[in-house]
C-alpha positions in Angstrom: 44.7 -40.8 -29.4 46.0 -41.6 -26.1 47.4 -39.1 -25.3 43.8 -36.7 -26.1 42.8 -39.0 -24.0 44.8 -38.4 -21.1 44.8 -34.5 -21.8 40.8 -34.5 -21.4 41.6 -36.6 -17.9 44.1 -33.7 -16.7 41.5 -31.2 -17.9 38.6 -32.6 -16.8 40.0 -33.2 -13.5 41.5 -29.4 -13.2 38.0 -28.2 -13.8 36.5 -30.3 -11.2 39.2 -28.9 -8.8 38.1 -25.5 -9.5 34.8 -26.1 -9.0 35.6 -27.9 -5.6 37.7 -24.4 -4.9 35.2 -22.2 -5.2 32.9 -24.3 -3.5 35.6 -24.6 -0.2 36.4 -21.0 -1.0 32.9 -19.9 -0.2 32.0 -22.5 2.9 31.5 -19.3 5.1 29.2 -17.2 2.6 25.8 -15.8 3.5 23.6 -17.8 1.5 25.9 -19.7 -0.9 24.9 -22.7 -2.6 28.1 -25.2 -4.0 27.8 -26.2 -7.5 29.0 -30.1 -8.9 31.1 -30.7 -11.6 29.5 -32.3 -14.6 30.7 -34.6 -17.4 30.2 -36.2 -20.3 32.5 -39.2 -22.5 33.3 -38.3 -25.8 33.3 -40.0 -29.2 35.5 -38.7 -32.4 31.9 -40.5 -34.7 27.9 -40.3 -34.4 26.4 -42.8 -32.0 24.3 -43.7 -35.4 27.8 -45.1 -36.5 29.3 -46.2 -34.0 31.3 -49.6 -33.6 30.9 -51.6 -30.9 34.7 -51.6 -30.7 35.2 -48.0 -30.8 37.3 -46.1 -28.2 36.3 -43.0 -26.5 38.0 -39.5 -27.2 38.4 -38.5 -24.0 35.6 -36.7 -21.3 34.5 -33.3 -21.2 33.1 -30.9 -18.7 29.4 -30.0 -19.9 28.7 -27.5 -17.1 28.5 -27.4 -13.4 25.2 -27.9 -11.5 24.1 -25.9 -8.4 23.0 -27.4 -5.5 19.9 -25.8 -3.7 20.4 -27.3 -0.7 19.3 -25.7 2.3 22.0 -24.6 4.9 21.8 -24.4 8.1 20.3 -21.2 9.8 22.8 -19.1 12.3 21.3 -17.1 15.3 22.2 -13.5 15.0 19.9 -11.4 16.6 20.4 -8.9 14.2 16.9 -7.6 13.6 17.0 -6.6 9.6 19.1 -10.4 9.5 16.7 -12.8 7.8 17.0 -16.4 6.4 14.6 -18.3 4.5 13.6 -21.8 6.2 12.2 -23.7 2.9 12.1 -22.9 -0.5 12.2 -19.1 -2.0 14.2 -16.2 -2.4 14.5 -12.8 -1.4 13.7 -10.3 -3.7 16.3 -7.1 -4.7 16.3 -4.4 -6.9 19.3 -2.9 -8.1 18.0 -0.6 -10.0 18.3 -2.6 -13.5 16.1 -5.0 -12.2 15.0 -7.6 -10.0 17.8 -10.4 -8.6 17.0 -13.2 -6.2 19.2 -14.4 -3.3 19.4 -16.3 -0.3 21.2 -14.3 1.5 19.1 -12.3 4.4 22.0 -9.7 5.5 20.0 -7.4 5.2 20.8 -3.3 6.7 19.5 0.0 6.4 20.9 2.4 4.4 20.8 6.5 4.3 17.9 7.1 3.6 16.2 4.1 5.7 15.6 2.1 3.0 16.4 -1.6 3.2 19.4 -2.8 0.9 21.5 -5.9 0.8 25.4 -5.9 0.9 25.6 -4.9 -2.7 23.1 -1.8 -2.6 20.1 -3.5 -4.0 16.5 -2.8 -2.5 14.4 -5.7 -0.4 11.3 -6.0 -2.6 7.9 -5.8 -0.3 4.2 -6.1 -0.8 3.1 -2.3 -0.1 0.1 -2.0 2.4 -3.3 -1.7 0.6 -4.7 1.9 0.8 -7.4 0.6 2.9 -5.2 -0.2 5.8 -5.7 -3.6 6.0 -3.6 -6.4 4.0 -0.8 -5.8 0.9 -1.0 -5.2 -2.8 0.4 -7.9 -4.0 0.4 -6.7 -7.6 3.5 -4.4 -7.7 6.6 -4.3 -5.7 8.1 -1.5 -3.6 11.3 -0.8 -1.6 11.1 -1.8 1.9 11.5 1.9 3.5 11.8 2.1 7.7 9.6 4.8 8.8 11.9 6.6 11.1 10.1 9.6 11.7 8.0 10.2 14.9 4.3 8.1 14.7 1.6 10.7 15.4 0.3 11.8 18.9 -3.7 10.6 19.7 -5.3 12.5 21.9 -7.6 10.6 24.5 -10.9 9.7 23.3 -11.7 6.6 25.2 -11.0 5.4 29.2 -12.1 2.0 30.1 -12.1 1.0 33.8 -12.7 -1.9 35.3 -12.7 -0.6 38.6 -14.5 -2.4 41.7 -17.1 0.2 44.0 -17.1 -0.8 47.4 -20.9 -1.5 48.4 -20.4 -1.7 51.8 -19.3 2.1 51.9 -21.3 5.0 53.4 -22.8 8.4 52.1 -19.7 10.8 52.2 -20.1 12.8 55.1 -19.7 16.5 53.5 -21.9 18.0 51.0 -21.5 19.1 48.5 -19.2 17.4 46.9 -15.3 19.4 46.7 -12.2 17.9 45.2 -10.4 19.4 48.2 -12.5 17.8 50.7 -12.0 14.5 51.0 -14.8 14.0 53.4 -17.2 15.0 50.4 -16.1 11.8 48.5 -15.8 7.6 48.3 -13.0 7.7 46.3 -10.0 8.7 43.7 -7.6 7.7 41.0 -5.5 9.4 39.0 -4.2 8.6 35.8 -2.3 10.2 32.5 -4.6 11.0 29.0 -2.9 13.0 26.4 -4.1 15.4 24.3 -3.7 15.7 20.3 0.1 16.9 20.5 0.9 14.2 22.5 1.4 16.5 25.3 0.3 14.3 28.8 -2.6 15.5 31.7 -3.4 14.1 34.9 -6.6 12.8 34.7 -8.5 12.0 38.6 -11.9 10.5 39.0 -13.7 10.9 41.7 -16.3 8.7 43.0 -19.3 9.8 45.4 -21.3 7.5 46.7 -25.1 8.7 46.6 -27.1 6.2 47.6 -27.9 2.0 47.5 -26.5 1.0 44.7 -26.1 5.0 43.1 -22.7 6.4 42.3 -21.5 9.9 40.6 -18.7 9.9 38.9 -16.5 13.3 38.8 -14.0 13.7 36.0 -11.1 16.3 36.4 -8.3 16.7 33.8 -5.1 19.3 35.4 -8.0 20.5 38.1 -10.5 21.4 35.3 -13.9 19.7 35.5 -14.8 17.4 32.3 -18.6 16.9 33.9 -20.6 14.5 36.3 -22.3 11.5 35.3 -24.4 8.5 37.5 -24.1 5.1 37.5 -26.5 2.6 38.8 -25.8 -0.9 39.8 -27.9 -3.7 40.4 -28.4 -6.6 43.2 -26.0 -8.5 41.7 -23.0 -5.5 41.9 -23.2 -5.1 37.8 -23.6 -1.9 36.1 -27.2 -1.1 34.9 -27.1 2.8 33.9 -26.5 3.9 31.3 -27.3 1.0 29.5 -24.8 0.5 27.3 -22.4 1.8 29.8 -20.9 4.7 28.4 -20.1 7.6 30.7 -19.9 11.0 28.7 -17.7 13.9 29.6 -16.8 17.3 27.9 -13.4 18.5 29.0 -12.0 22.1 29.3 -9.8 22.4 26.2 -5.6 23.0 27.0 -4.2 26.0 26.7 -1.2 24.7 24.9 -2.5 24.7 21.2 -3.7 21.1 21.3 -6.9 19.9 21.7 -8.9 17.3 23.2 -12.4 15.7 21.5 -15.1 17.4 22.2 -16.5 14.6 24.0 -13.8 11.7 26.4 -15.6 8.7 26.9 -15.6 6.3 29.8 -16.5 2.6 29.2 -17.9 1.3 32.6 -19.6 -1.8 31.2 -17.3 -3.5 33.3 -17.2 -2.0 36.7 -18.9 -3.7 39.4 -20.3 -2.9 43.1 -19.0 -6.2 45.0 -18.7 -5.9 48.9 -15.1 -5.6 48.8 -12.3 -3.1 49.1 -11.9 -0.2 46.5 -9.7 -1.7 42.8 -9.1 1.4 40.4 -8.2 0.1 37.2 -8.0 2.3 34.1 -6.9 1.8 30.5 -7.2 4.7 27.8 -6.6 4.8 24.1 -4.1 8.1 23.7 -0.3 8.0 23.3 2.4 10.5 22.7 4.5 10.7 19.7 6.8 7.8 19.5 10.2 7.4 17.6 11.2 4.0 15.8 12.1 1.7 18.6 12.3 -2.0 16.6 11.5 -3.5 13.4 9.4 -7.2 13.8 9.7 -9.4 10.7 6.9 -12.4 11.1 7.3 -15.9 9.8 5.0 -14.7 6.9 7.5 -12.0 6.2 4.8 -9.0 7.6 7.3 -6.0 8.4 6.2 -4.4 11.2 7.5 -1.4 13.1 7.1 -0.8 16.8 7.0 2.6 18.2 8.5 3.9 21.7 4.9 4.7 22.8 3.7 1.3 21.4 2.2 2.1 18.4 2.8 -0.1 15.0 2.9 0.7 11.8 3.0 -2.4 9.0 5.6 -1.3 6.8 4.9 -4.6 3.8 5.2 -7.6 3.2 8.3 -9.5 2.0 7.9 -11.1 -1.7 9.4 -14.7 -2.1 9.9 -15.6 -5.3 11.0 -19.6 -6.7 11.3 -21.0 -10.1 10.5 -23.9 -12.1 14.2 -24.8 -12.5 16.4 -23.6 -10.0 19.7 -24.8 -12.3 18.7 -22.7 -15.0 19.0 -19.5 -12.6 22.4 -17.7 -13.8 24.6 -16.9 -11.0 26.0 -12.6 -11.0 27.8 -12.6 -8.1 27.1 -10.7 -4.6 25.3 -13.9 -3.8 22.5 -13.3 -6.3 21.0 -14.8 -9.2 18.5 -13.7 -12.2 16.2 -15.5 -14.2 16.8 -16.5 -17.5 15.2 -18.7 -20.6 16.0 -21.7 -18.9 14.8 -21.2 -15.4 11.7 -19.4 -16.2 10.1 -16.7 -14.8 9.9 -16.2 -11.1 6.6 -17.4 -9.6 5.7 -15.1 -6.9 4.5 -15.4 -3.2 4.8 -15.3 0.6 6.2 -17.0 3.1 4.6 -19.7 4.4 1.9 -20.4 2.0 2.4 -22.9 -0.4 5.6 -23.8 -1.6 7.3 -20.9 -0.2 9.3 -21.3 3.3 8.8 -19.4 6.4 11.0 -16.2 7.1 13.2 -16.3 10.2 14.5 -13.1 11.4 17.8 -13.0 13.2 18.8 -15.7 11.7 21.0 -15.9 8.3 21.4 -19.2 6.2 24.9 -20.6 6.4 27.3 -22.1 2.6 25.4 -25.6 2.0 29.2 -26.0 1.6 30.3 -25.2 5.3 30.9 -29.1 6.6 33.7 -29.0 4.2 34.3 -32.8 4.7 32.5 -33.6 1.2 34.5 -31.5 -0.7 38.0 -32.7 0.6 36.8 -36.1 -0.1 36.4 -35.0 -3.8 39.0 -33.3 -4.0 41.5 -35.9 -2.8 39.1 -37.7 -5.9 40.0 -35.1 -8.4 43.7 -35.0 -7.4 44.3 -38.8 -7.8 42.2 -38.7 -11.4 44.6 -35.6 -12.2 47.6 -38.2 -10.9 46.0 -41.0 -13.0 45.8 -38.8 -16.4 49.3 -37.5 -15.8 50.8 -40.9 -15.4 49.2 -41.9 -18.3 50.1 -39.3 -20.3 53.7 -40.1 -19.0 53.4 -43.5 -20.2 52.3 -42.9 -23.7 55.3 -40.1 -23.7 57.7 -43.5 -22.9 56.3 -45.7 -25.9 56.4 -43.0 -28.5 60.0 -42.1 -27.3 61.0 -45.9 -27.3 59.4 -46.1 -30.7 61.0 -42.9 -32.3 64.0 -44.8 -31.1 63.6 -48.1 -32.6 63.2 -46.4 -36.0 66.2 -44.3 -35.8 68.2 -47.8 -35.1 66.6 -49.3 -38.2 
């Protein structure tokens, strides 16, 4: 029996060494989470019938558990690099079905679709049809739009531009854009048309009298129309009343068009007794190309466009379990649910008992201080030691018995 015993030590302890190799072997893996050795004595009868003098059979390895320890997150700046601060797990799709990992090392593939090191497809939230928010009924791949985002022509100017009260009446009538004499007056700035194709866009500004301005819209030298604006006392805007100034410009020649009608906002110009402020903001933009991808902590993908226009591309899924040991490891740093781990609960980041997402940052082996392990595996070595010696031992007495009976 002894030397079962001993056997079960040596094997016991080898398997606890292989466990402690893998988890060493693994210290700088995306995403890895080290496993412990388990065991378990063993009896050769029932506990119903067992002596109190009976001697164990040995030990056995029942299994190794996984340890879902977080590890510590690594700066990368890579933006499709993302790490999981909390509790979740990525979602991929290899095709044959959803896996979960912790591992964010994330890239783009061929066809701009979002894939992890093994091929398998970041699972999103699609946008809602509507435009606003995520269908968080199905899944989809996570697909960066790298095609151009759309021209919009100029509908909208908003100035907040300061009129000088103390100025005079031009002196030339009537009013010329080559005469500068015949106006207060100008800025110029850039509107775009529905190609994205960019004008030069000037208003001019006659003063007409207390407190009574015209304001002359030109796009590339062609008139878009006049319209009057009437301050009060005070310097604030009066007229129109809900300070909208209408103009119809001359369509391009280029194919494009503009709307029929641009307007100005002016709510929030003012007549103050200082100098002349032109300030101008307007709502077109040329067609843009994919410039950067922005991942929020709640795992909203967003990309940004050269001319500053976003587009939200989904929503990452995070998914957890009700037993994170029962999850069966496949390799590539992944893991799919079985009977024992039960089915994947899923959610976003940040609400709940799901983690936040940090992009440019990847989660580092739980295993990476490998101090632990050495210590358990100069452990294992001297149990190993222990088991051989005592199998050495019992090897001595039955040899010095076998040796006794020969004599005899």
């Amino acid at each position: 029996m002894a030397l079962n015993q001993a056997l079960s030590g040596i094997n016991a302890a080898e398997s606890q060494l292989n466990v402690i190799s893998n988890n060493i072997a693994n210290a700088g893996t995306v995403g890895f989470k080290g496993s412990t050795a388990q065991f378990a004595e063993v009896y050769a009868v029932t506990g119903l019938n067992l002596s109190s003098a009976a001697v164990g059979s040995g030990v056995e390895m029942t299994g190794s558990e996984q340890q879902f320890a977080q590890g510590d997150l690594e700066t990368t700046n890579g933006s499709l690099d993302m790490a999981i601060s909390g509790n979740g797990f990525f979602v991929v799709n290899n095709g044959s079905g959803n896996q979960y990992t912790r591992d964010g090392a994330f890239t783009e593939n061929s066809q701009g679709y979002v894939v992890d090191a093994s091929g398998g497809y970041l699972q999103v939230y699609p946008p809602n049809g509507s435009g606003t928010g995520f269908n968080t009924s199905t899944l989809s791949n996570l697909q960066l739009n790298t095609s151009q985002a759309a021209a919009t022509a100029t509908s909208t100017i908003t100035s907040t531009t300061n009129l000088d009260a103390s100025d005079s009446l031009p002196t030339d009538t009537p009013f010329s854009t080559t005469d500068a004499n015949s106006y207060n007056n100008a800025s110029t700035f850039t509107v775009y048309d529905s190609q994205g194709g960019s004008h030069n866009a000037t208003v001019y500004y006659v003063k007409t009298g207390n407190n009574t301005w015209d304001a002359n819209l030109y796009i590339d030298g062609n008139s878009a129309g006049t319209a009057t604006m009437t301050f009060n006392s005070a310097g604030t805007l009066v007229s129109p009343a809900n300070g909208n100034l209408s103009f119809t410009p001359t369509q391009p020649s280029n194919g494009a068009t503009f709307p029929a009608t641009i307007t100005m906002n002016a709510s929030n110009m003012t007549q103050y007794g200082s100098a002349y402020s032109p300030d101008y903001d307007q709502n077109g933009y040329a067609a843009g190309v994919l410039e950067n991808v922005e991942v929020g902590t709640d795992g909203i993908v967003t990309a940004i466009y050269s001319n500053n226009d976003t587009v939200q591309l989904g929503q990452i899924a995070v998914a957890n379990f009700p037993n994170l040991n029962g999850l069966q490891q496949v390799g590539n740093n992944n893991w799919v649910a079985t009977q024992a781990s039960g089915i994947a609960t899923m959610g976003t980041a940040g609400v709940g008992q799901y983690g936040d997402i940090e992009q440019g940052q990847l989660e580092t082996s739980n295993t990476s201080d490998t101090t632990a392990q050495l210590v358990d595996m100069i452990q294992a070595q001297q149990d190993y030691q222990a088991n051989s010696q005592m199998l050495g031992t019992v090897s001595s007495l039955d040899q010095a018995l076998f040796q006794a009976v020969d004599r005899s």
